[in-house]
C-alpha positions as CSV (number, residue, x, y, z in Angstrom):
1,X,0.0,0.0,0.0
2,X,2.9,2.2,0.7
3,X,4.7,1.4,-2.5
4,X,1.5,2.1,-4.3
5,X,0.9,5.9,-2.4
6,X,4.8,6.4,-3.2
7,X,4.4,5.8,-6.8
8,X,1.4,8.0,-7.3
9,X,3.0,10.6,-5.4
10,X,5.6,10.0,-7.7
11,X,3.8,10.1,-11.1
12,X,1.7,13.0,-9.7
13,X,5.2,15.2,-9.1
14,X,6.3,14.3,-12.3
15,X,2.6,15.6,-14.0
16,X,3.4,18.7,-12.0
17,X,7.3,19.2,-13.6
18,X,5.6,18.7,-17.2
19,X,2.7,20.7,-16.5
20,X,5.3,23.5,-15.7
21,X,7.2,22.5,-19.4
22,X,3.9,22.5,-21.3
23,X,2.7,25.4,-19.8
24,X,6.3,27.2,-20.6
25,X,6.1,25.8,-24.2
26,X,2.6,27.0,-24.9
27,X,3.1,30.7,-23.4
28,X,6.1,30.3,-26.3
29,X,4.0,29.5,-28.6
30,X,1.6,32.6,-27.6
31,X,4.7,34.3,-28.3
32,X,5.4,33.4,-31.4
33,X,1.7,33.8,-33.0
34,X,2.0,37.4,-31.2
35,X,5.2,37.8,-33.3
36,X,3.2,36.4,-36.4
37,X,0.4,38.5,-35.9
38,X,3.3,41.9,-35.4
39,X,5.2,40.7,-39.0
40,X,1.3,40.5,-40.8
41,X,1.1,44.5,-39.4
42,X,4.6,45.5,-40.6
43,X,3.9,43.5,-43.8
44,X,0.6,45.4,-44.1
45,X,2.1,48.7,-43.2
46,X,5.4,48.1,-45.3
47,X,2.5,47.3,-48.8
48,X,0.8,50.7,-48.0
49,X,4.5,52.7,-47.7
50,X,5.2,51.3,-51.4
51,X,1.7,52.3,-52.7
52,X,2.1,55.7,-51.1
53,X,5.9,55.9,-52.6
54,X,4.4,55.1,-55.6
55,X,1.8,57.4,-56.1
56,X,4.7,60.4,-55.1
57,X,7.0,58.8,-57.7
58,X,4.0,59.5,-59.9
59,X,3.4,62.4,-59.3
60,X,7.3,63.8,-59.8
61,X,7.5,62.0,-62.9
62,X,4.7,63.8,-63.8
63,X,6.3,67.1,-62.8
64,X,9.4,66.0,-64.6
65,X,7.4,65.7,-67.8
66,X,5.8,68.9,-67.7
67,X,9.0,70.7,-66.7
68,X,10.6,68.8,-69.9
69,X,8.1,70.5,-71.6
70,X,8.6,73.8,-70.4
71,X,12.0,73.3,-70.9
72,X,11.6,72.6,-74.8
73,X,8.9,75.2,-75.2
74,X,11.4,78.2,-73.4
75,X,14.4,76.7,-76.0
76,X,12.4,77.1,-78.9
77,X,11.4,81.1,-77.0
78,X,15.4,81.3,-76.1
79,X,16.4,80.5,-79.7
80,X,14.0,83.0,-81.4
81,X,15.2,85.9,-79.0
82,X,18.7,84.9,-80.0
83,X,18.0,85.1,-83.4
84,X,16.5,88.4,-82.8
85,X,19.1,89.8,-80.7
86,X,21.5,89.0,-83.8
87,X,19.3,90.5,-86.7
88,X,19.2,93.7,-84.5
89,X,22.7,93.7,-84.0
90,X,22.9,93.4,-87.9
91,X,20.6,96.3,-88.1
92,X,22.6,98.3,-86.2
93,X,25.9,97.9,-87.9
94,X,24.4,98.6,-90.8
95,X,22.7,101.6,-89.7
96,X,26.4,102.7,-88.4
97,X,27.9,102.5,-91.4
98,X,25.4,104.7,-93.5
99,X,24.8,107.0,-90.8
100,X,28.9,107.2,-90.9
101,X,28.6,107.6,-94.6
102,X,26.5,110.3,-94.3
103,X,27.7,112.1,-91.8
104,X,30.9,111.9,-93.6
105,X,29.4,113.4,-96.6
106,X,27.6,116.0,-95.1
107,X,31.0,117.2,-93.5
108,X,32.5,117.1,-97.3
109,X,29.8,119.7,-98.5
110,X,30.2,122.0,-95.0
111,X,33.8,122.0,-96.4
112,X,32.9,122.7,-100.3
113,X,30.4,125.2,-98.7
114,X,33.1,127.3,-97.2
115,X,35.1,126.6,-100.1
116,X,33.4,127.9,-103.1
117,X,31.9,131.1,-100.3
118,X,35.9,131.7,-99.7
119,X,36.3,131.6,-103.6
120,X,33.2,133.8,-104.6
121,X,34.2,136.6,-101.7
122,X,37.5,136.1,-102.8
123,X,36.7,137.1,-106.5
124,X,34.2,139.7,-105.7
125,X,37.1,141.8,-103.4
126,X,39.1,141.3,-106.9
127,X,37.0,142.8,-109.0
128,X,35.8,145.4,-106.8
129,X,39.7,146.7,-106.9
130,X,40.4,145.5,-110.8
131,X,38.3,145.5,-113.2
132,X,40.7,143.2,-114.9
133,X,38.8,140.9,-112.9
134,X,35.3,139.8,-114.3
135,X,33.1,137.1,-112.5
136,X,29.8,135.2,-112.9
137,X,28.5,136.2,-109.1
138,X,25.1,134.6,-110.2
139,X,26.7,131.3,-111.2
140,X,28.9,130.8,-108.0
141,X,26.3,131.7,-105.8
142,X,23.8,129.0,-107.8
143,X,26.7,126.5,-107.1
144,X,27.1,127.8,-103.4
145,X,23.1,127.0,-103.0
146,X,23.4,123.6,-105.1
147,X,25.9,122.7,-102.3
148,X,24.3,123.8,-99.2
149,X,20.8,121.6,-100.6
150,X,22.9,118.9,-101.0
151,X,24.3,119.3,-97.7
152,X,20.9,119.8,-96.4
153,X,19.5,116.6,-97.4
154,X,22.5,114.6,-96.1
155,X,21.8,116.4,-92.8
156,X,18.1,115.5,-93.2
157,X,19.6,111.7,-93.8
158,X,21.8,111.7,-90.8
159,X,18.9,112.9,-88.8
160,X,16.8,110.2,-89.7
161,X,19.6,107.8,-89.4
162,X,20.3,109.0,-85.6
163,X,16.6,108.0,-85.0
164,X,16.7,104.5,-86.5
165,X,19.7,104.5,-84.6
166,X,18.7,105.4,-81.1
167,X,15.2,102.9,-81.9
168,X,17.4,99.9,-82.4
169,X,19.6,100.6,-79.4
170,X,16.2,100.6,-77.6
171,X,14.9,97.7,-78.9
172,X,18.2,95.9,-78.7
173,X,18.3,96.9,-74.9
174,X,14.6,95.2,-75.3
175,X,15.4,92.3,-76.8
176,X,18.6,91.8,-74.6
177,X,16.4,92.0,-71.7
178,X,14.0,89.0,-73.1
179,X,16.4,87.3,-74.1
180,X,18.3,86.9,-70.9
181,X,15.1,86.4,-68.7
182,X,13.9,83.2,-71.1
183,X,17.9,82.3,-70.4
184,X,17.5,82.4,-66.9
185,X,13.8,80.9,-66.9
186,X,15.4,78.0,-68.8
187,X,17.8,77.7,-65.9
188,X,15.2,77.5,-62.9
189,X,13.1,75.0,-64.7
190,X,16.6,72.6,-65.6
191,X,17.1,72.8,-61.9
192,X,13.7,72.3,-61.0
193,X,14.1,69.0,-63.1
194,X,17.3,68.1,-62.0
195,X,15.6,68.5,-58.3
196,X,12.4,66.2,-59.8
197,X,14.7,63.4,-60.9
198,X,16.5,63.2,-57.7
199,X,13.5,63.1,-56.4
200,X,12.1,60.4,-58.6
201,X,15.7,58.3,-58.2
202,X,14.9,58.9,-54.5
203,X,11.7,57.8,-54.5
204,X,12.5,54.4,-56.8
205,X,15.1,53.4,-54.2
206,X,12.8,54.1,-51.3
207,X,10.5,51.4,-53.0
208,X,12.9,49.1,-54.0
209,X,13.9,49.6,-49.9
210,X,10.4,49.2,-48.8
211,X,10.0,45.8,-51.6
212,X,13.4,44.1,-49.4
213,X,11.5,45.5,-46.1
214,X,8.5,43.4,-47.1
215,X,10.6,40.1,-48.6
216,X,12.5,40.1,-45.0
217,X,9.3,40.6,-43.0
218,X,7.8,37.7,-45.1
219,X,11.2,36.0,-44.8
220,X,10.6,36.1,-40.9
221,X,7.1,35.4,-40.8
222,X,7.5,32.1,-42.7
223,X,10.2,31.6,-40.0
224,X,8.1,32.5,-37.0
225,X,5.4,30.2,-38.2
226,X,7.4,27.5,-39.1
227,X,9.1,27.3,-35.7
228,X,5.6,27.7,-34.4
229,X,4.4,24.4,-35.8
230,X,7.8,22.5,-34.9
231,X,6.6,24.4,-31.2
232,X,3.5,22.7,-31.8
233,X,4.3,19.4,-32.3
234,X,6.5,19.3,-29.7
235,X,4.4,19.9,-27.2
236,X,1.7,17.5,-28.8
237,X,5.0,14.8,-27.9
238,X,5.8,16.0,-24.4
239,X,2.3,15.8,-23.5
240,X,1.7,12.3,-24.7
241,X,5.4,11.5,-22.2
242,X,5.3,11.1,-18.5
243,X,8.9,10.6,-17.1
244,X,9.3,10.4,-12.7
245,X,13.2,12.1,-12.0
246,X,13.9,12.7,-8.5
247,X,16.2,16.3,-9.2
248,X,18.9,17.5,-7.0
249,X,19.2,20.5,-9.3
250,X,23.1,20.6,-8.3
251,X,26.2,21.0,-10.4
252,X,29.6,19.4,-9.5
253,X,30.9,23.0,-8.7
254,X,29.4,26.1,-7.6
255,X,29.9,27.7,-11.0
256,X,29.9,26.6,-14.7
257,X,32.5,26.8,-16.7
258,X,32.2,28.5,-19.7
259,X,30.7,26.6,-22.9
260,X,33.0,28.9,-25.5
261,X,35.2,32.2,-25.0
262,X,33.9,35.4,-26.9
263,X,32.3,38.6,-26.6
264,X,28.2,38.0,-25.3
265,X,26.4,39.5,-28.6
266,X,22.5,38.9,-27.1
267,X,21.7,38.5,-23.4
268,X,19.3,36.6,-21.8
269,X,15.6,38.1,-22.3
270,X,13.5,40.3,-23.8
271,X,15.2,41.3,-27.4
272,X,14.6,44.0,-29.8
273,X,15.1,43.2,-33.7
274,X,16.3,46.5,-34.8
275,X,16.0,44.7,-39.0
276,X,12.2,43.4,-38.0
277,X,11.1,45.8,-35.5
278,X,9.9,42.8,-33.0
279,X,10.8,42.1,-29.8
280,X,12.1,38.3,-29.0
281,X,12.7,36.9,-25.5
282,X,15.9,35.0,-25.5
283,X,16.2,32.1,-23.8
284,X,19.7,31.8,-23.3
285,X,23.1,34.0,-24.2
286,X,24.6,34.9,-27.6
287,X,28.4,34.7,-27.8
288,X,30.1,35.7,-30.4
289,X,33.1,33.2,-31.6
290,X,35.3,32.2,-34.8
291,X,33.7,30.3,-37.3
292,X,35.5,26.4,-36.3
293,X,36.1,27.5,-32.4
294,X,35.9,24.1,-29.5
295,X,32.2,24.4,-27.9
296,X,32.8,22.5,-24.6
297,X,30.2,20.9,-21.8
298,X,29.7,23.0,-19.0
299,X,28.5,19.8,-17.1
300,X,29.2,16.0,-17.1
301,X,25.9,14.3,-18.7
302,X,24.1,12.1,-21.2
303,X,23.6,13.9,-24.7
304,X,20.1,14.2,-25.3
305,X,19.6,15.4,-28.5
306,X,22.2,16.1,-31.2
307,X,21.4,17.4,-34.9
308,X,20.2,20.3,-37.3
309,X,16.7,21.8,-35.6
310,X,14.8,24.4,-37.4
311,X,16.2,27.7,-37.3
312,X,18.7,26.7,-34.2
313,X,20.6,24.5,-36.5
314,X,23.3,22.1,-35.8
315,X,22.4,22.0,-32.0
316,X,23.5,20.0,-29.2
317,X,21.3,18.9,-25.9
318,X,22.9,17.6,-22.8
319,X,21.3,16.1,-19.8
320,X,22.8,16.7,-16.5
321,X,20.5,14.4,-15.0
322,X,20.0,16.9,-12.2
323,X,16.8,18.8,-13.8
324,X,19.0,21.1,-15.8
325,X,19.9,20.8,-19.5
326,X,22.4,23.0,-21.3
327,X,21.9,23.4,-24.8
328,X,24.4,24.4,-27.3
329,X,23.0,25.8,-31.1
330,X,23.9,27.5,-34.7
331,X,27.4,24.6,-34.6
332,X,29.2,24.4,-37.7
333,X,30.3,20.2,-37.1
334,X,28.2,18.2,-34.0
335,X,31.2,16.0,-32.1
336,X,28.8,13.9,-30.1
337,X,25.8,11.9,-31.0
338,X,22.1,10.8,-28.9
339,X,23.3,8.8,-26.0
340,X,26.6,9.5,-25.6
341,X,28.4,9.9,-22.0
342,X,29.6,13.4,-22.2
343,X,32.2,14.8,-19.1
344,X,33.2,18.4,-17.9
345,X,34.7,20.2,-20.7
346,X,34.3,17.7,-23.0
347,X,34.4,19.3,-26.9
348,X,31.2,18.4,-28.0
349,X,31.0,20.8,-31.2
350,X,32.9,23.3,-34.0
351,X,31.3,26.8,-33.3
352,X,29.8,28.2,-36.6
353,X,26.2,29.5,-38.1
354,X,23.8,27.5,-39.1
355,X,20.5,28.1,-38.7
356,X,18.8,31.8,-38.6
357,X,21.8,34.1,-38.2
358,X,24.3,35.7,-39.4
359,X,27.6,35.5,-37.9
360,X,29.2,32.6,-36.4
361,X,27.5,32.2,-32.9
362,X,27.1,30.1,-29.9
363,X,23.8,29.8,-28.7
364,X,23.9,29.0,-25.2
365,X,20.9,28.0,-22.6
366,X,20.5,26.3,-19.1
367,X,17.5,25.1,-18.6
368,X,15.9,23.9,-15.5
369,X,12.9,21.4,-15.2
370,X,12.4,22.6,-19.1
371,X,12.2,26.3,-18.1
372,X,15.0,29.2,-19.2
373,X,16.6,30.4,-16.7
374,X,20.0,33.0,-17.1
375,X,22.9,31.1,-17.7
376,X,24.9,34.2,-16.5
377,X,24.2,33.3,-13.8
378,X,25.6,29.7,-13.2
379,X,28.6,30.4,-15.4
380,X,31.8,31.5,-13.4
């Protein structure tokens, strides 16, 4: 009667130890949809970015293609006040040189003028004191006239020519004027394109971004649910097991030695993914190590389980047959297999990085009676 009491206090302590394990493995599990259900609202929110982006890229390349417009429209503008700037220029050299000409010629008759009057006073003083001397007064002061009408109409020609002249220079001032502020209306809108397809480069990179953004959150959704189901079967196997330990939960020493020497990269809880923008609880510690470097046991044991798990993969589990377990994951070669004997600092693995990461990384977790607790600490 005793021996039966005993045994169902036994089998009811060990319901109680996997009680505690399922109930840790389902609240994981919680976990992990909550994650799923956080990488469907970056997904959505990361799809509405790239319509948005989108629509903005639209709308500059729209700009852009007006301003191109503009731009060929103010050339055409540019060119024809050019063309008139030139012609007036033309204009105006010829202008100069007839209104040089003329001038020239008007100062050739003021000259002839005061010639022939010198000529005809000169004569007249003549004959007044010698009658040897006989002129035609009423033929050189016909010629004197002839010359000052000529002279007058080249003045009359010289004034017209000022007038053209100073009407040019105004309109070439005019024209000048135009011409430079299509120039520098030409100039604004090429920068305004210039700033437009920056924009629209911009704006193409952003959703090429915000495409990656949504592959990686995808990426790590798959991941999250498939570690969920592997979660999920698990559980499903440790609730069909009932196994009676009697624990001492006591290592050989006060402290653990060290599994692998390196800088901690991850400590043990709550974790923020800066690339997913999700926080993770971490079960154990993240050391960073040299891809190849000697993972050791922290504990004498019996090797539990020892292969490639989901996203942990190559890992090693070791039994302390105590209540605690140390498990050791992302290994690069596995040294030990299911069953094996392991001792204190035994090499057991090659540190590398399988599984989800990046880097080579050790992995490391103490667990007791299936729950996480810090290995930092138990190690020395």
């Amino acid at each position: 009667m005793k021996r039966f009491i005993l045994l169902i206090i036994i089998c009811f302590i060990n319901m109680i130890s996997y009680s505690q394990n399922l109930d840790e493995k389902k609240e994981h599990l919680e976990e992990l949809k909550e994650q799923i259900e956080n990488q469907k609202e970056i997904i959505k929110k990361t799809e509405q970015n790239r319509i948005k982006t989108e629509k903005d890229r639209e709308e500059f390349e729209e700009k852009k293609k007006d301003t191109d417009s503009k731009i060929k429209k103010l050339q055409k503008t540019e060119d024809a006040a050019e063309r008139e700037v030139e012609r007036n220029k033309a204009d105006l050299n010829i202008t100069g040189k007839k209104l040089s000409q003329t001038r020239t010629k008007s100062e050739e008759f003021d000259y002839l003028c005061a010639l022939e009057f010198s000529r005809l006073y000169r004569a007249h003083y003549k004959g007044i004191i010698s009658h040897e001397y006989e002129i035609d007064s009423k033929l050189i002061s016909s010629l004197i006239l002839q010359t000052a009408n000529e002279k007058k109409e080249y003045d009359k020609q010289v004034s017209n020519l000022d007038n053209i002249k100073t009407n040019l220079e105004k309109k070439q001032k005019k024209d000048e004027k135009y011409y430079l502020d299509v120039k520098w209306s030409k100039t604004i809108t090429q920068k305004k394109k210039k700033q437009y397809s920056q924009k629209v480069d911009k704006l193409e990179n952003d959703i090429v971004m915000l495409q990656e953004e949504k592959k990686a959150a995808e990426k790590w959704k798959f991941e999250l649910e498939r570690e969920a189901k592997a979660l999920d079967d698990l559980i499903a196997k440790l609730q069909a097991e009932i196994v009676a330990q009697d624990y001492s939960f006591q290592f050989s020493t006060p402290r653990l030695i060290w599994p692998v020497q390196g800088e901690i990269l991850k400590y043990f809880g709550e974790q923020k993914s800066s690339s997913y923008n999700v926080t993770i609880f971490n079960n154990g510690i993240d050391i960073g190590v040299d891809k190849g470097a000697e993972v050791v046991s922290v504990e004498e044991g019996v090797v539990a389980f020892a292969e490639r798990y989901g996203n942990s993969g190559k890992m090693v589990i070791i039994d302390h047959k105590n209540g605690f377990f140390s498990l050791y994951s992302h290994n690069s070669v596995l040294l030990v297999s299911k069953g094996d004997n392991v001792e204190k600092n035994q090499v057991i693995a090659l540190s590398g990085s399988t599984g989800l990461v990046e880097q080579p990384v050790l992995h490391f977790e103490l667990r007791k009676r299936g729950t996480p607790v810090n290995p930092l600490e138990y190690l020395e």
